[in-house]
N, C-alpha and C positions, 0 to 999 in steps of 0.2 A: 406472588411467588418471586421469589431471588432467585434472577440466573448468573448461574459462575461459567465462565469464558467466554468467550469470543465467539468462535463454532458454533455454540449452540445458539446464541444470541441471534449469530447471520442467518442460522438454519429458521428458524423463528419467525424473522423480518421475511424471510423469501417465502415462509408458508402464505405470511399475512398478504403478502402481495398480492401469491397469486389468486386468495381466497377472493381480495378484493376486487380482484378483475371480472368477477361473476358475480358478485353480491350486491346485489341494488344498494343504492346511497343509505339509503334506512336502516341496511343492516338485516341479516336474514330472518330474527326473530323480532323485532322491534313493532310497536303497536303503530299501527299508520294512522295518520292527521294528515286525507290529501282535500285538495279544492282543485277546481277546473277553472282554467284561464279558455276562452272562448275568445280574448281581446287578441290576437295572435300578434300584432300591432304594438302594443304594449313593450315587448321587447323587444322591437328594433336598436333603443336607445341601452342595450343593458341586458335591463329589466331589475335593476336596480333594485328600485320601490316596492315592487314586488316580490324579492328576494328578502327583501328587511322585513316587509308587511310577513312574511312567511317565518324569517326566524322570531318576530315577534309571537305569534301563535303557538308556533311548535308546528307548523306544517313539515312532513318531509317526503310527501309524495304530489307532485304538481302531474296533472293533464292540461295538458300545452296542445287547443287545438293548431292542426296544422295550416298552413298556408302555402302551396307547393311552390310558389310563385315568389316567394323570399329566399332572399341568396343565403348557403348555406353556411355562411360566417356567422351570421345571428343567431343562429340555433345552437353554432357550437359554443358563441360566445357564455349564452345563458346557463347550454345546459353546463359546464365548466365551473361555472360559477355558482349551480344546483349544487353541484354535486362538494366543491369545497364545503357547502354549508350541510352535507349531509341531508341533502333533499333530490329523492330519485325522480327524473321526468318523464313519462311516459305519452307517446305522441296521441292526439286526441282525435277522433274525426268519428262523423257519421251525417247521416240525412237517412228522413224514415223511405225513400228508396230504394236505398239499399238493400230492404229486402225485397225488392221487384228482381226478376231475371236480367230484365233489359238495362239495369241499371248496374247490376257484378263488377263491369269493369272499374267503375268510377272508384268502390271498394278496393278492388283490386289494388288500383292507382297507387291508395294510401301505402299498402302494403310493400308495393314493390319501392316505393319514393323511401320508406324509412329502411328497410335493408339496404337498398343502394345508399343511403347517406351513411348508414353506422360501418359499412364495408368504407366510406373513404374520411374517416375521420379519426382521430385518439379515439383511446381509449375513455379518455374519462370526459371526452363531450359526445359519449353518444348515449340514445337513447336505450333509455332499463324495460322499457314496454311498450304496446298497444292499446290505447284503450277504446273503446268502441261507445257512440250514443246514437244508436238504431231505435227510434220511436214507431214503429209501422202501424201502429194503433191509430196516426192521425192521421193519417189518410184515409181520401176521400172515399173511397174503394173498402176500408176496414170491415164495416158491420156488411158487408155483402158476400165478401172474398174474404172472411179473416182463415178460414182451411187453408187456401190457396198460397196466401201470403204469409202465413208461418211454415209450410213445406217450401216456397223459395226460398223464405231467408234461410231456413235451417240451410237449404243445398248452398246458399252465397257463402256461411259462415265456413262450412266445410271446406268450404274451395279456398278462403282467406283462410283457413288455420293449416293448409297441406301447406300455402304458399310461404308463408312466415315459421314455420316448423324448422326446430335446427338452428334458429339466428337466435339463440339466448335470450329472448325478448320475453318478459312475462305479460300475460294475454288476460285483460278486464273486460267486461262489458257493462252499461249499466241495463237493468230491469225495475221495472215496477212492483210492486212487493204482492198484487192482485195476479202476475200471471200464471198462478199458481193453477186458474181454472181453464188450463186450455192444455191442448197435445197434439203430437206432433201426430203425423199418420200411422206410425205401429205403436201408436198407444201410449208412448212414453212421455208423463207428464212433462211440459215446455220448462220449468220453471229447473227439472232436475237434469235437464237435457244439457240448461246453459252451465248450470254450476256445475256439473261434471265435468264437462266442454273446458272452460276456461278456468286460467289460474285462482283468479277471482271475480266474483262477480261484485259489483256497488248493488245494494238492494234502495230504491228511492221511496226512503218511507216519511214520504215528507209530511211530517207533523211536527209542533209543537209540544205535545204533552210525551212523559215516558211512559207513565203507565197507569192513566187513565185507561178506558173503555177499546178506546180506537186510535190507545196512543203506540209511542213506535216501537214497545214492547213485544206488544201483542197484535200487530201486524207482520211483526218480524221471526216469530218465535219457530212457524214451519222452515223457513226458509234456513234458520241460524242449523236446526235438527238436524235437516238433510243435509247438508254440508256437513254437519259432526261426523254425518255415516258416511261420507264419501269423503273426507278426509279433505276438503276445501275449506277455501276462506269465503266468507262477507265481510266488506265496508257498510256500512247504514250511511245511505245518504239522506243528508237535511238540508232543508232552502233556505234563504235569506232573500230572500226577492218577494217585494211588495204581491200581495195576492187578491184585492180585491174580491171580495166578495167567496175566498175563501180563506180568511186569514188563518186560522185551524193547520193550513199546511203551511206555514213559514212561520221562521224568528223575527219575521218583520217585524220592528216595531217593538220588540222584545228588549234591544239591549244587548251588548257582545257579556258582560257580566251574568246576565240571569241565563243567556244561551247556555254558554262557560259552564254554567253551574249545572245545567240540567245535563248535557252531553258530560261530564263530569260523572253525575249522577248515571248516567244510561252505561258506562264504559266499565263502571264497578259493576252494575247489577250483571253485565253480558260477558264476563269477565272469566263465568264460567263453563263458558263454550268454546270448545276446546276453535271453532271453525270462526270467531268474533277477531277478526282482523282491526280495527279501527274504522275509525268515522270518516266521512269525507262531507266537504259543506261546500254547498250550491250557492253561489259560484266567487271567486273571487273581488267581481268590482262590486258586487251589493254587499259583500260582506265587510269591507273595507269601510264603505257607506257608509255602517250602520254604527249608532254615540253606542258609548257603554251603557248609559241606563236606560234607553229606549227611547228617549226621546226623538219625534220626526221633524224632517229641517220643512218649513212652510209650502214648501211648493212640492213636495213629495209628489201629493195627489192629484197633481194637476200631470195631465195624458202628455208624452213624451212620443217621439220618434220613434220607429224601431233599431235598435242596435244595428248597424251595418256587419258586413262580413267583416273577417279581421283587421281589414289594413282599407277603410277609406279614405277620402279627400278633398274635403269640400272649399269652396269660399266665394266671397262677395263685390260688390261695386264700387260708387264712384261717389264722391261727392258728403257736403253735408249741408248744402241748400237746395230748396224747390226750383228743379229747373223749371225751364218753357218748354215743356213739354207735346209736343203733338198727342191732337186726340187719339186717343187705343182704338185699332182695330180687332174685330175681335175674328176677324176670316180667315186662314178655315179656324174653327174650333180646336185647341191640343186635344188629343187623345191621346195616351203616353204612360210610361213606366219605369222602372230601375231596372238595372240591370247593374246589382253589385259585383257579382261575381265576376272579375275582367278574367280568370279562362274561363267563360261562357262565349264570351264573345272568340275568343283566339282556336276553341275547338268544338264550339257547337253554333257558328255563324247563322248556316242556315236554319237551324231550328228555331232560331231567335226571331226571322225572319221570316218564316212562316207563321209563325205566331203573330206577330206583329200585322202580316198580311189577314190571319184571321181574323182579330180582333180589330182590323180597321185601324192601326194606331201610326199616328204621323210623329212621334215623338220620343225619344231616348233617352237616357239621362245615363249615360256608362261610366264606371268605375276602371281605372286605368291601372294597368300595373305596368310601375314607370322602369321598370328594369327589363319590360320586351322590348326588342326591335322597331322601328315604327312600321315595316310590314307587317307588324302584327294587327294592326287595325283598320290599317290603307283601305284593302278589299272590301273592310265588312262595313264600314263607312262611305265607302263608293256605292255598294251593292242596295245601303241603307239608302240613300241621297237619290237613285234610280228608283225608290219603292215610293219617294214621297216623303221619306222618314228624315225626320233634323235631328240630327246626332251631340249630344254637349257630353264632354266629359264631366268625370266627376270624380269628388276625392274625400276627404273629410277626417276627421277623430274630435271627440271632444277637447283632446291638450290641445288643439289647432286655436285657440282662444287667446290660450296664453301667449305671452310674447316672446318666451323663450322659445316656442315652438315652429316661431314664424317663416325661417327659412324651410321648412319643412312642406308649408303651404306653397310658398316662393317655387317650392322646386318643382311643382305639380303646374304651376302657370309657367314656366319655363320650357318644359317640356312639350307645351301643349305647341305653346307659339315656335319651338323649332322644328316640332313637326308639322305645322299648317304651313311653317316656311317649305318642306323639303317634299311634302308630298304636291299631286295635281289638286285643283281649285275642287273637283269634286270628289277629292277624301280628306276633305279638310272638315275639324269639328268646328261648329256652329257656337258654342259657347265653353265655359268651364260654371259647373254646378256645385254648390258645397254644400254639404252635411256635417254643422260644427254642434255638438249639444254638450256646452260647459257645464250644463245643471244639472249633470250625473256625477260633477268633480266633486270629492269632500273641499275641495276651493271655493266653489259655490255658495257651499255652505258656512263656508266659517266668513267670506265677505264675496261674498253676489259684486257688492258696487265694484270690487276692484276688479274681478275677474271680466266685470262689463267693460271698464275703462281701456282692458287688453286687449278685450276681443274684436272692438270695435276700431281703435287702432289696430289690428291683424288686419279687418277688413276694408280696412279703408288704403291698407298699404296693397293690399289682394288686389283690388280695382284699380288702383295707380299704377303698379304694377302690370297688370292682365292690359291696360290700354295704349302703353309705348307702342306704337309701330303693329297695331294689330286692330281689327274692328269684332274681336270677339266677343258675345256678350255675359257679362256676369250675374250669374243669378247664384240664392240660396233656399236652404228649405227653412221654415219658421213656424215654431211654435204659436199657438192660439192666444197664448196667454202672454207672452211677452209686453203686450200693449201695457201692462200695471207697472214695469220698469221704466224709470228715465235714464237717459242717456246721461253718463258723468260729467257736470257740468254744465249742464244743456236742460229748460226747457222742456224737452221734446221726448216723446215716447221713445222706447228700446225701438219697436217695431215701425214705428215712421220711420223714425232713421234709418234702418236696413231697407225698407222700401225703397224710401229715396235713394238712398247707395246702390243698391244694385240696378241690372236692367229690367230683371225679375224675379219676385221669390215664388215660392211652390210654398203654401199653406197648410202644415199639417194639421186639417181639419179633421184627426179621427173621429168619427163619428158613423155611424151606420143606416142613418138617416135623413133625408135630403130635408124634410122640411119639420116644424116644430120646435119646441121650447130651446131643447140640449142636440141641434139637427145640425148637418154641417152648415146652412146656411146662417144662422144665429150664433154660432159658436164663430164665424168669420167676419160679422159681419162690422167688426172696429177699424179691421186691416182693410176690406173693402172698399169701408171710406174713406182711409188715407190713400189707399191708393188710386179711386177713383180723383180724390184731389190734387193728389201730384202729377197725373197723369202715366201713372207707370202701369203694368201689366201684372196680372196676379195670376196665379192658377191654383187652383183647391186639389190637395193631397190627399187621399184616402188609405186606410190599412184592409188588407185584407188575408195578413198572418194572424195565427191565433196569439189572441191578445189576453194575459193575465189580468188585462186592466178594468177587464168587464167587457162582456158582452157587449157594451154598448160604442164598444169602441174600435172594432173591425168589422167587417161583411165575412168570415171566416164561419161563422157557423149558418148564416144565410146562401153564401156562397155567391158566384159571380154571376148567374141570372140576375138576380135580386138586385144586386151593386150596379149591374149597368142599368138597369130601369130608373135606380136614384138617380144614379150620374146623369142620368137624360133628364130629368126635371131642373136640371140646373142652369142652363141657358135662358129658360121661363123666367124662372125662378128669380136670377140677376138681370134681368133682357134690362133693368132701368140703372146699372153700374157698367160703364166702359170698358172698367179695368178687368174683368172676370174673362179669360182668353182660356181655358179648357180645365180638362182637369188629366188627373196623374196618378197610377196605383202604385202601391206599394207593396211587392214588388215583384218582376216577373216571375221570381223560383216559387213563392207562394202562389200565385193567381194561375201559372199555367197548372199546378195540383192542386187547384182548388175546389170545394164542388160544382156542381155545374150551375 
C-alpha cells in the first residue's frame, strides 16, 4: 500500500509502536520455533553463540532458565539483543516441588523476581513470559500421593497465576502428552485444566517418528482438539538428548537435516489446527551438538557428569611431575556431597545442615555465587566446620577449558583467597573444587587434542594460581574414561596428569553398583592406580539423579538405602589402595528427594 503524506505516515509509525510494545518479539501471529537454554551461564558473556545458533535455525522464542543470583545487566543485555533479532524470551524455571505446598514460595520467588525485573527495565529487555517445567511425576512420593499432589500444585499454579496476572507476561507450561489420564478433584480432566489455565501449553511428545503408531501425531492429536475448543495454543515438544535405551524418544543420532525434514513434515500435517502454535526442541546445548547427518562424535557413549545448575565453577592443581608424596591417610573416611545450588546455602543453611547431620557426612563441595557478600557464607561455613564438616568451594562450566575462558576461573580463586583472607580461621573454605567437562563442546569434537592442550594449561595456571600466599587445596571432578587421552605433548595419560596436578580429584564413577564387571569399582580402577602410585588421594563420585544414560548409571531408581549399602562395601573393597579416602554423592537437591 502507497501512503501519501506525512500525517498519516506518523499516525502509522505511532500505531506500530505502540502495537509493539505488547507484541512478543515473534509477532502476534507468527508460527514459534522455541528451545530451552537450562545453561543460564551461557549468557553471561552475551550470549552471542546462542543468538546466531538461533537465527541460524529460525528460533524466535527462547526459555532462558533463570538464575536469580545474576546481576540483572545480563539478562537485559541478551534479552535486547533477542529481541533485535525478533526472538521473544520467556523466563524459565521449575523443580517437581513445586507442586508440594511447602515448597509455593520458592515458585512464588520466580514470579515475584521477573515482575520486579520487567517493572525496572526498558522496554525491549524485558521479559514476554513465564515459562513453567513442573515434573511432579518424579518424585519419590508420585505413585502413592499422586491425588494429593496434583490438588497442591493445581492450588500453587493458581496462586502463581493471581500473582503474575496483569504484568503482560504470556503464561507456558510444559506437560507430558500422557496426562491426559488424570483429574483434578471436581473431575475436571488435568490435561484440559492446564491448557485452559495457560496461554500455551509445550505438549513433550518426545518421539522420533510423525506418524507411525506411537508417533507424535497420534500422541498429540487429543491434546491439539481440545485446545481447538478452548480456543489455545500447543508447541509439540521434541528431544535431542542422547536416550539410551530409549532412543525412540530423541533425534539423537538422527542428524539436524533428517530432524529438519520430519518437523518440517509434522508443522504441514498440524497445520490445520487452528490451536498448533509451533515446535519447540529440547534443549539447546544437545541440539547444537548434534552433525547434520547423524553421525555420533566417539566418545558420546561414554557416562558424563551431571550438568550443574546454571552458572558453576570448577578447577585444578599443581604441577606436572610425581612428587614425593607422603603415604595417604585414609581417616576419617569422606562422606560428602554437592551442593550446587549457592542460594541453598545463603537461605536454607540449616536444612543443609541437618541433612548433613543425618546423613553423617563430613564433606561439602559448594558452588559459590561470587556476587554475594562474603557474609554470605561466613556462618554457614563456621556453623559447618563446628559439625565436623570441611567445606571446598566450587565453580565450573565446560568453556572453563578453553583458554579464553580462563580469567573466568581466575576470578572464582580470587575470590575465594580474599575471602579466607577477611573472614575468622574457622569460616575459612578448605579448598576450591571444579567441575570442567569440555566433551559436551562441539570443540571437543571437531579437535579433543586442542581443547586438551587449553584445558590443561587452564589447570595448571588454576593451581599456580590458587597457591600464591594461600595452603588451599585443589581438587577436581574426573571422568572414568579420560585415562584413553594423552596429554598434548607428553607421554602421559589425560587422567594421571590431573591426578598429579591436583590435591584431589573426586571420580565420577557413575555406576550403580559397588562390585562386578561394569561396578564402580572396576570402572575406577586405572585412576586408582595412578593414584595409588603418586601418592595422591581419590575419592569415588556417585549419581543419584535420574539418569537418561541408563539405569545402570545412578542409584535413582534403587534409591538411597540401596546407594549407602554399596558405598559401605567400598572401604573393603579398596582396603589394599591408599589413595581411596571416601566417597561423594551427586547431589544434595537429588539425594535429599530421593527414595528412601
Amino acid at each position: 500500500m502507497k501512503v501519501k503524506g506525512y500525517p498519516m505516515l506518523a499516525s502509522l509509525l505511532a500505531v506500530m509502536l505502540l502495537v509493539g510494545l505488547h507484541t512478543p518479539a515473534y509477532g502476534e501471529n507468527a508460527t514459534k520455533k522455541a528451545t530451552w537454554i537450562w545453561q543460564t551461564d551461557l549468557i553471561q558473556d552475551g550470549g552471542e553463540e546462542l543468538l546466531r545458533f538461533s537465527r541460524e535455525e529460525g528460533i524466535n522464542l527462547i526459555f532462558l532458565q533463570i538464575d536469580r543470583q545474576l546481576p540483572s545487566e545480563i539478562y537485559e543485555a541478551f534479552i535486547q539483543r533477542g529481541h533485535e533479532n525478533q526472538i521473544a524470551v520467556h523466563a524459565l524455571g521449575g523443580d517437581p516441588r513445586w507442586a508440594l505446598t511447602e515448597h509455593r514460595e520458592d515458585m512464588l520467588g520466580l514470579a515475584d523476581w521477573v515482575v520486579n525485573y520487567n517493572g525496572k527495565v526498558s522496554a525491549g529487555a524485558r521479559f514476554d513470559g513465564i515459562h513453567l517445567d513442573i515434573e511432579p511425576y518424579v518424585l519419590a512420593q508420585w505413585e502413592d500421593e499422586k491425588d494429593k499432589i496434583i490438588s497442591t500444585w493445581e492450588q500453587n499454579l493458581e496462586v502463581f497465576l493471581n500473582q503474575v496476572s496483569g504484568n503482560e507476561l504470556e503464561l507456558g507450561i510444559d506437560i507430558p502428552f500422557w496426562f491426559d489420564q488424570y483429574s483434578l478433584e471436581n473431575g475436571t480432566n488435568l490435561n484440559e485444566w492446564l491448557i485452559r489455565t495457560f496461554d500455551h501449553v509445550t505438549v513433550m511428545a518426545y518421539r522420533n517418528e510423525v506418524e507411525s503408531e506411537h508417533g507424535i501425531l497420534e500422541l498429540t492429536r487429543d491434546e491439539l482438539e481440545l485446545a481447538n475448543r478452548l480456543g489455545k495454543q500447543i508447541l509439540i515438544g521434541v528431544n535431542t538428548k542422547e536416550m539410551p535405551g530409549e532412543s525412540h524418544t530423541s533425534f539423537y543420532g538422527h542428524g539436524k537435516d533428517r530432524m529438519n525434514e520430519k518437523l518440517e513434515h509434522l508443522s504441514g500435517v498440524l497445520g490445520s489446527y487452528a490451536s498448533f502454535a509451533g515446535i519447540a526442541i529440547h534443549d539447546i546445548r544437545n541440539w547444537q551438538n548434534m552433525s547434520n547427518d547423524g553421525s555420533v562424535p566417539p566418545d558420546d557413549n561414554e557416562p558424563t557428569s551431571p550438568s550443574p545448575d546454571p552458572d558453576p565453577n570448577p578447577e585444578p592443581g599443581e604441577g606436572g611431575r610425581v612428587p614425593d608424596a607422603d603415604p595417604v591417610t585414609r581417616d576419617p573416611i569422606v562422606k560428602g556431597t554437592y551442593i550446587w545450588e549457592a542460594h541453598e546455602v545463603i537461605q536454607n543453611s540449616q536444612e543443609i545442615l541437618d541433612f548433613a547431620k543425618e546423613k553423617n557426612l563430613n564433606w561439602l563441595y559448594v558452588r559459590l555465587d561470587l556476587e554475594q557478600p562474603y557474609s554470605s557464607y561466613s556462618s554457614f561455613v563456621k556453623q559447618a566446620a563446628a559439625a565436623g564438616i570441611e567445606v571446598h568451594a566450587m565453580g565450573g562450566h565446560p568453556i572453563w577449558a578453553l583458554e579464553e575462558n580462563r580469567p573466568r576461573m581466575l576470578r572464582l580463586v580470587n575470590y575465594v583467597k580474599n575471602y579466607n583472607r577477611a573472614v575468622e580461621g574457622n569460616e575459612r573454605f578448605h579448598g576450591i573444587h571444579l567441575d570442567i567437562e569440555p566433551y559436551v563442546l562441539p570443540a571437543w569434537r571437531e579437535n579433543s587434542q586442542q581443547v586438551i592442550s587449553e584445558w590443561t594449561a587452564n589447570l595448571d595456571a588454576f593451581v599456580t594460581e590458587l597457591k600464591k600466599d594461600s595452603n588451599l587445596e585443589a581438587s577436581m571432578d574426573m571422568a572414568v574414561w579420560l585415562d584413553k587421552y594423552k596429554v598434548t605433548g607428553q607421554d602421559m595419560s589425560l587422567s594421571k596428569w590431573m591426578i598429579n596436578r591436583m590435591d584431589h580429584v573426586s571420580l565420577m564413577a557413575f555406576r550403580d553398583v559397588a562390585e562386578g564387571s561394569n561396578g564402580i569399582v572396576a570402572v575406577s580402577k586405572e585412576e586408582i592406580a595412578f593414584a595409588d602410585e603418586l601418592g595422591k588421594p581419590i575419592k569415588i563420585s556417585v549419581e543419584i539423579k535420574a539418569s537418561h544414560e541408563g539405569d545402570h548409571i545412578s542409584f535413582y531408581e534403587e534409591g538411597a538405602a540401596y546407594m549407602e549399602e554399596e558405598l559401605a562395601k567400598l572401604p573393603d573393597l579398596l582396603k589394599d589402595s591408599p589413595s581411596f579416602t571416601g566417597s561423594v554423592v551427586h547431589a544434595y537437591t537429588y539425594w535429599k528427594n530421593a527414595k528412601p
